[in-house]
N, C-alpha and C positions, 0 to 999 in steps of 0.2 A: 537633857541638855549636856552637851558635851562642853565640859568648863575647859578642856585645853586649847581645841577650836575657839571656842569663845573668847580665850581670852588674848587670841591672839589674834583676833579680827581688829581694822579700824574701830575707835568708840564711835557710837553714835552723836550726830549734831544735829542739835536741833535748830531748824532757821529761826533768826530774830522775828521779833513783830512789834510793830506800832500800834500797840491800845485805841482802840475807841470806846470813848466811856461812852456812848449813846448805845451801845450795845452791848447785850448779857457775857462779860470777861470767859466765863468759863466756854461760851460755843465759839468765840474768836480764838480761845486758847486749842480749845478740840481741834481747829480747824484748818489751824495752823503745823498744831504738830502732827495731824492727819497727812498733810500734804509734807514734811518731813519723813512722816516712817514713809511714807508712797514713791518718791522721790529718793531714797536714801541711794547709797551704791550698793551694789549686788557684794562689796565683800564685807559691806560695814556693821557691824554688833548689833543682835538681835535684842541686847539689855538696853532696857532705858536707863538715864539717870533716876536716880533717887525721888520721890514726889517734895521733897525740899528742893534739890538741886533745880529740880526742872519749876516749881514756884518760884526760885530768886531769879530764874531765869527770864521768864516772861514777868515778874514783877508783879506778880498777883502772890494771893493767899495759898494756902494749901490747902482749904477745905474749895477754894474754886477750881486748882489744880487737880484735886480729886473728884471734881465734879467733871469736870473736861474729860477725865480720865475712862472714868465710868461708860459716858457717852462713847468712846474708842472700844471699851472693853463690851458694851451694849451691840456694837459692830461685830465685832469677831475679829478688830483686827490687831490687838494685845489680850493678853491673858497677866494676869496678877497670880501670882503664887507668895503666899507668907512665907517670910524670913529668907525667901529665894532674888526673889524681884519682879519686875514687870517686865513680858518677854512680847517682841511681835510674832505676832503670828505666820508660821514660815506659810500656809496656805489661805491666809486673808483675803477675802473679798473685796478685789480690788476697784469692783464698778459700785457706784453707791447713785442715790437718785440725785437730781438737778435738784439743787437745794440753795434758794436764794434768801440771802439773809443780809444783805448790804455790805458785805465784808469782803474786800478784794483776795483774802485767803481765805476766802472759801470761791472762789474760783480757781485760786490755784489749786487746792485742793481736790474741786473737782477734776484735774484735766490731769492733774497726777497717776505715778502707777502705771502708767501703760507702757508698750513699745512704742515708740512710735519713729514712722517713715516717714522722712520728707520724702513727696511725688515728685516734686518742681519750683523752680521760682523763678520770674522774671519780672519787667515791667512790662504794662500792657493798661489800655487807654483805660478809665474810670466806669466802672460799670454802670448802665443808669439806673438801677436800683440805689447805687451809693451815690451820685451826684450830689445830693443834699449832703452829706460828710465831708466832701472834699471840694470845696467850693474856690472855683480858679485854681485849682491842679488837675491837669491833662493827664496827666499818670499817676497810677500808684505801683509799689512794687506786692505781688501777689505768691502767696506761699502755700501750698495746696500739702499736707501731712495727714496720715493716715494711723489711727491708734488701734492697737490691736491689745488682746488678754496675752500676759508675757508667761503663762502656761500652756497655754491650748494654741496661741497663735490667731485665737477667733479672732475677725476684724469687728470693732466693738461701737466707732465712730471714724468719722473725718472729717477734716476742718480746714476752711480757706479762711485764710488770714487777708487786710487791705492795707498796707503801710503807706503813709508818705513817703518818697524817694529818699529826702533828706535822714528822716527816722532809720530807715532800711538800710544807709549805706554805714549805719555805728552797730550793725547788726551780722555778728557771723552768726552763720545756717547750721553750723556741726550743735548750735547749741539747742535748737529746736530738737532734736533728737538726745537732748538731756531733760531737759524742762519744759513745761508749758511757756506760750508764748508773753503771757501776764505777766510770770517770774523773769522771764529775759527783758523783757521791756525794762521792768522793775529796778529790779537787780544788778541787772551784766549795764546794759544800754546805760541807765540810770532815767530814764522819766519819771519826773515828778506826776503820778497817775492822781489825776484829785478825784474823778468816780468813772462807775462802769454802766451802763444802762445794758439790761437786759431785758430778752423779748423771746419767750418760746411757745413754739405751737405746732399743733398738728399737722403733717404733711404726705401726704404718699411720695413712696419713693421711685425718684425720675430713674432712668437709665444707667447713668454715670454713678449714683448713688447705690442701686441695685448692683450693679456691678463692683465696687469696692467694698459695700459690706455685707458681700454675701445672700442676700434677703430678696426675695419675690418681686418684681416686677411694680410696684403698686401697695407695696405692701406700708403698714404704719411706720413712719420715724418720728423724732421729735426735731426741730427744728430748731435750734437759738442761736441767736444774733447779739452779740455782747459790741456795743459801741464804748470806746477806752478813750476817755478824755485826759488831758495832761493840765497841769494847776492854770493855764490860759485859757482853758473851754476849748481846745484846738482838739480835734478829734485825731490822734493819731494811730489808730486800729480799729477796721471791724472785723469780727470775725465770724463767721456763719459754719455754724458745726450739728451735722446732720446726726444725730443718735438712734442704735434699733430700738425700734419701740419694744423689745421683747428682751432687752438688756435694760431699760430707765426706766424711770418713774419722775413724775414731777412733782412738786411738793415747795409750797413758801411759807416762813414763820414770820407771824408777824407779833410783833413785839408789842403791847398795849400802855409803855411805860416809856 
């Protein structure tokens, strides 16, 4: 490690989070700062804060912060070193499996890390698969971005986004090529997000889909469809995001507590 580089990098920040005690603190906190290191800027410090600093941080203990931790270093994508500190990993595995666990950061976190291109956006009439989400709107505004490995350049996913016109017009597009679409709703927009339904499955890949992520004619993806409600039940996002079957895995924890 090069401490002069180092120390003359931005510090790392880690995004806030909103606890949910109905869930195990230590995988909301993983999940959270998962999608921090993934999302960080290309010039910002590879040192984490301290395992105090980053427990008062999230507002948890430090044996949970240490368990959060663990889970990241179980990744590959931090390494601990004694009396050094806790470093990300400059070659981290940045595709991880679909992993649902009710926790709207851990969507972020999934969709984190990557490049990602916007294709296009415009308005254009309600598709009738989504008809049931947008009920009495004629249009929604539609956002087609494509996520690639920001080593290799591999195309890794892609994802069409469905917004309400009214939602879409508090929405600049440069920022989709920062963050995932969940963090800008969140975040920048401000929707109040009260849950997310998710729904994935198996699918052969169509044309359009072969053609953006590189893969065979027919060949497997995963398919998920994340419906984004706001604290009125108003569904103001769905998004359908095609993954190579040969980059995911699927995988849900269910919590018996």
């Amino acid at each position: 490690m090069n401490q002069v580089n180092e120390a003359s990098r931005p510090g790392f920040a880690p995004d806030s989070l909103v606890l949910n005690r109905k869930l195990p603190l230590w995988y909301q906190v993983s999940q959270s700062l998962r999608a921090s290191i993934l999302g960080r800027p290309q010039d910002a410090s590879t040192r984490l804060p301290t395992e105090e600093q980053l427990a008062a941080h999230y507002g948890v203990s430090v044996l949970t912060m240490r368990q959060a931790l663990k889970e990241l270093e179980g990744e590959g994508l931090i390494s601990r070193h004694r009396r050094r500190g806790t470093f990300i990993e400059p070659r981290a595995r940045r595709v991880s499996p679909v992993r649902l666990l009710g926790s709207i950061d851990t969507i972020v976190a999934q969709q984190s890390g990557e490049r990602t291109t916007v294709l296009g956006h415009g308005r254009t009439p309600v598709p009738g698969d989504l008809a049931e989400f947008f009920p009495g709107c004629p249009e929604v505004v539609s956002y087609r971005r494509l996520r690639c490995d920001e080593e290799t350049g591999e195309p890794t996913n892609w994802a069409e986004n469905a917004l309400r016109p009214e939602t879409a017009a508090r929405l600049d597009v440069t920022d989709l090529e920062r963050w995932p679409m969940t963090k800008v709703l969140r975040d920048v927009v401000g929707v109040r997000i009260s849950r997310i339904t998710d729904t994935v499955e198996a699918r052969l890949a169509d044309p359009a889909t072969a053609e953006l992520l590189q893969v065979p004619l027919l060949s497997p993806i995963l398919h998920y469809t994340g419906v984004t409600y706001d604290e009125d039940g108003t569904v103001v996002d769905v998004a359908r995001i095609r993954y190579r079957g040969d980059r995911f895995s699927f995988s849900v924890t269910v919590d018996a507590h």
